[in-house]
N, C-alpha and C positions, 0 to 999 in steps of 0.2 A: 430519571432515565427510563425509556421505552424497555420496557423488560423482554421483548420479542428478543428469540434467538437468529441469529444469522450464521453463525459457522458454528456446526457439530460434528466435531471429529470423535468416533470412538474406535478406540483399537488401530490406531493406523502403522498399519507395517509395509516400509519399502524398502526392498531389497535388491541389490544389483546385481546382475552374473559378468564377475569379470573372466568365464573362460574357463575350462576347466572345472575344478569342483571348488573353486575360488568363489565366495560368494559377497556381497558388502553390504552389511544391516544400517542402512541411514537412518532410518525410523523403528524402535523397536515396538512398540503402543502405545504411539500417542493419542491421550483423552482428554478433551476442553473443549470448551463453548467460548463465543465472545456473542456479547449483547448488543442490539441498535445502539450507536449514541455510546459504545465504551471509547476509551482510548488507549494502545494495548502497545508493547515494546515487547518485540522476542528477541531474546538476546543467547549470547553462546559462542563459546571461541571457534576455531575454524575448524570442520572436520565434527563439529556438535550435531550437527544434522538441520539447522536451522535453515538454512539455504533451499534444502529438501522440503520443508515444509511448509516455507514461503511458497516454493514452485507449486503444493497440494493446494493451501489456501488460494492459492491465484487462478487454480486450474490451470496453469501449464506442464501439469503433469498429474498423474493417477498413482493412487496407492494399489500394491501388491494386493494387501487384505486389511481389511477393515473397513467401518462406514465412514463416509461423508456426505452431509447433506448442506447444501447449501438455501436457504430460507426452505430448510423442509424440503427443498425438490434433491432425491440423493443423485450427488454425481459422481462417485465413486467408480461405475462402472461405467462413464460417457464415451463417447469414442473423440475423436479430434475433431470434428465438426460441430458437435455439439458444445465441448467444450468449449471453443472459439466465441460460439455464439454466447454463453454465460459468461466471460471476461470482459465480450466487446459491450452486452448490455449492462453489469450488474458491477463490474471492479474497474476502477483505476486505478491506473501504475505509475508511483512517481520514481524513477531508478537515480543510482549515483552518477552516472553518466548523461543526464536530460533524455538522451535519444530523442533529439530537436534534426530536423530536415536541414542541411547547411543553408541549402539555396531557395528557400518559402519562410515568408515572414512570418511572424507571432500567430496573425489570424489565419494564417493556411495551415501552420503547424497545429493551430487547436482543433482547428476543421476535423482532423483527417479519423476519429471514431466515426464522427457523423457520418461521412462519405463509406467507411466501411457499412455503416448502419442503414446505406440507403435512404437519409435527410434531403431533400430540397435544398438547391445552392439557398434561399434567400431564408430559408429557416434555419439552413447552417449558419450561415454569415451573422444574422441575429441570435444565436445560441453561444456560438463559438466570442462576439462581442460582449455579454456579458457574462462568460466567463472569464475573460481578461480583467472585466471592472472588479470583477469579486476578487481578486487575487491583486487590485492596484495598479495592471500595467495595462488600464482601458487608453492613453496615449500613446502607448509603444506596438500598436495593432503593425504597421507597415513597415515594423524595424525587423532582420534577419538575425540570425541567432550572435552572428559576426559585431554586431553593431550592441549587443546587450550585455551586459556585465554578466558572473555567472550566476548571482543571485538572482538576476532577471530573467535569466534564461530556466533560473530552477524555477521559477515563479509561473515561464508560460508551460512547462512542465508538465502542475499542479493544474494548470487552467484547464490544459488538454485532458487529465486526467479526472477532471471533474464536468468537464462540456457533459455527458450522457446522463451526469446526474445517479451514480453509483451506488450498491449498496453497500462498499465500502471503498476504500483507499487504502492503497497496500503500498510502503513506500519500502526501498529496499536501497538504505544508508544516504537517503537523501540528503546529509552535509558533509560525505565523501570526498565531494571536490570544491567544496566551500571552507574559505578562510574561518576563523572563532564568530565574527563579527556577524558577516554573513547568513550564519549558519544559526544563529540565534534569531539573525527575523526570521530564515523561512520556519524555523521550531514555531516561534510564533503566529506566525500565518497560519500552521495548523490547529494553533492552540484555538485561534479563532474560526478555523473549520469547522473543529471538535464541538465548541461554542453555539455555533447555528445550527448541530444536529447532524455528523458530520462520523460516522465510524470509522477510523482509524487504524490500522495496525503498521507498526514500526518496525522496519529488519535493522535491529545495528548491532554492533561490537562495542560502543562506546556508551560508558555510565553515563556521562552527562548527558546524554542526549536520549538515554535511554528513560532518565530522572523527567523527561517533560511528561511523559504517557500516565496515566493514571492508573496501570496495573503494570506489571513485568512477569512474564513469563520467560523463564530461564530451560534453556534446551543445552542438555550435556547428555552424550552418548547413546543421542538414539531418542532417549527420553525425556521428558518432564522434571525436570531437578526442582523444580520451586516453582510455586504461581503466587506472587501475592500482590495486595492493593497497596499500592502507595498514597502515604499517610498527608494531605494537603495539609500545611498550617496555615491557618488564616493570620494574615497579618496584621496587626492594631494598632492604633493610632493611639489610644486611649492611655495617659499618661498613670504609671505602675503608682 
């Protein structure tokens, strides 16, 4: 594993004013690192603060106080344009809801970073093509979200979310709306992302799904409740 840091949060506190001298601590100091090439599940019942901390990880939102530096560049203190520009270059988003365009088929739905980014239709069109084949639905370019199962529809997703070529993927309960079945190939489509080099971080509430990531980071009340590596057993063919 590439031992380069890409997310360093230290001390991160976010606090909301509801009004009055009413105030609400989502984050009380959170401290961790994730590495190139980890593969990471934050997990935490509802109301844990995880939600908050996905939004910091993704940069769609800023901590009160504390650092974050994302590859070293801190953006802790970014304003919303800048922010923008670090999500649209540097994370992909896969959510539990696809957030797939009704009416633009696979290939227009993977386009549409690129087009924020400023791409050439014909280098769009060839970037956005194979990212469909890396995700498997390189035949389903011309199909609408309508016409795609929802495992395919998580699949062009994934595709969109990886057209820019990210310095991570931020997935937030991506088997949400997926049956068991389902839900274990896109796990493994990641497992295979992870595989080619591929940084990962997992938002869920469910163990199983939490159990595919190769670390878990558990967020209860603000804080850090546990971080630890999950243990792979290799499995043997080799008769006892």
């Amino acid at each position: 594993m590439n031992n380069s840091v890409v997310i360093n949060l230290q001390q991160i506190v976010k606090s909301y004013d509801m009004g009055g001298a009413e105030e609400v601590h989502a984050l009380r100091g959170v401290s961790l690192q994730i590495h190139q090439n980890e593969y990471v599940a934050i997990m935490g019942p509802s109301g844990s603060g995880k939600s908050t901390l996905m939004n910091i990880i993704g940069c769609l939102d800023t901590p009160t106080s504390g650092l974050y530096e994302f590859e070293g560049i801190n953006v802790s203190d970014m304003n919303d344009n800048e922010l923008a520009k670090v999500r649209n270059k540097k994370i992909g988003f896969v959510f539990q809801t696809f957030n797939l365009l009704a009416r633009s088929n696979a290939l227009h739905n993977v386009e549409l970073p690129l087009i924020y980014g400023g791409i050439a239709s014909a280098e769009r069109k060839k970037l956005a093509t194979e990212a469909l084949e890396h995700v498997g639905l390189g035949e389903r370019k011309t199909h609408k979200p309508n016409e795609l199962s929802g495992g395919q529809r998580q699949r062009v997703a994934v595709a969109r979310a990886l057209v820019n070529k990210p310095s991570i993927l931020l997935a937030d309960e991506p088997t949400g709306n997926l049956d068991s079945k389902t839900g274990d190939e896109i796990m493994g489509l990641f497992e295979e992302l992870h595989s080619k080099g591929n940084t990962i971080i997992l938002v869920t509430h469910e163990e199983a799904i939490a159990e595919h990531a190769h670390r878990i980071i558990r967020v209860r009340d603000g804080l850090v409740a546990s971080d630890e590596t999950v243990e792979r057993r290799k499995l043997t063919t080799e008769m006892a």
